[in-house]
C-alpha positions as CSV (number, residue, x, y, z in Angstrom):
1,X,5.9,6.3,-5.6
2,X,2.5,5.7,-6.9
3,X,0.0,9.0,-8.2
4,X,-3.4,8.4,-6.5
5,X,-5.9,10.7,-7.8
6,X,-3.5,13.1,-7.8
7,X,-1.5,12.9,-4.4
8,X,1.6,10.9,-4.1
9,X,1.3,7.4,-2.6
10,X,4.2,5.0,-1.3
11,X,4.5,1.9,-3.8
12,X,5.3,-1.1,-2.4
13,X,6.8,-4.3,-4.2
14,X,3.8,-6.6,-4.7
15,X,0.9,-4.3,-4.0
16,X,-2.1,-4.7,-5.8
17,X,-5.1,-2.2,-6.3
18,X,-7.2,-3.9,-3.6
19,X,-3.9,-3.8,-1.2
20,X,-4.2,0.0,-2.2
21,X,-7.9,0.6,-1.9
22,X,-7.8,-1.5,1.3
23,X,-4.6,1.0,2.6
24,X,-6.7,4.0,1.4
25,X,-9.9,2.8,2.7
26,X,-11.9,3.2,-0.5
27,X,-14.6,1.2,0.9
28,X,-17.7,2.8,-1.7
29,X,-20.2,0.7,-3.0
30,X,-19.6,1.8,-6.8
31,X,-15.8,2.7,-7.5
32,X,-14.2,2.4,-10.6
33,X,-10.1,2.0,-11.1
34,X,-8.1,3.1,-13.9
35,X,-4.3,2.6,-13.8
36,X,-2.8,4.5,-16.1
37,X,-5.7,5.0,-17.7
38,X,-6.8,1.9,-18.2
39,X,-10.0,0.8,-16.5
40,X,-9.6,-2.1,-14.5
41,X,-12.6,-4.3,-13.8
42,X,-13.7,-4.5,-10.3
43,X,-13.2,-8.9,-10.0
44,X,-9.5,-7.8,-11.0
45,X,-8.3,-5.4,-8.5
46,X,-6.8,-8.5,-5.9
47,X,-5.0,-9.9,-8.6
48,X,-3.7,-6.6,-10.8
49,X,-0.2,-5.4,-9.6
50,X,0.7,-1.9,-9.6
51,X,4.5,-0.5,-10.5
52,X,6.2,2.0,-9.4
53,X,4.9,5.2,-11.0
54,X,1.8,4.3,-11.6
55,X,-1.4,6.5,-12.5
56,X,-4.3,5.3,-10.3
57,X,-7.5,6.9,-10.3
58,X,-10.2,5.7,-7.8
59,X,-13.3,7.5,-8.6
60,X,-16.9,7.0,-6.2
61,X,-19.8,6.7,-8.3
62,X,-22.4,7.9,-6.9
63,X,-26.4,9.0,-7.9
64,X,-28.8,12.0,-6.7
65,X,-31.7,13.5,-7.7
């Protein structure tokens, strides 16, 4: 089971966080991924794994005035 910002997830062998943000449909413009808390840069997320227990915060940045 993965954590995703704070809501249990099913983990899958060989899912990575674009596999995740694809499933969740975290399709924002500016998002940033930590695992674990650890930020993971956006040209990463296809090829970074996640395990089993995993922390993952997707968090939408976002600008008003």
């Amino acid at each position: 089971m993965l954590n995703v910002n704070n809501t249990e997830y099913p983990f899958r062998e060989g899912m990575t966080i674009k596999t995740l943000m694809d499933e969740k449909d975290f399709v924002f413009h500016r998002i940033i991924v930590k695992v674990n808390g650890k930020l993971v840069e956006d040209s990463c997320y296809a090829d970074t794994t996640l395990s089993d227990g995993d922390n993952v915060e997707a968090i939408h940045i976002f600008a008003g005035g």
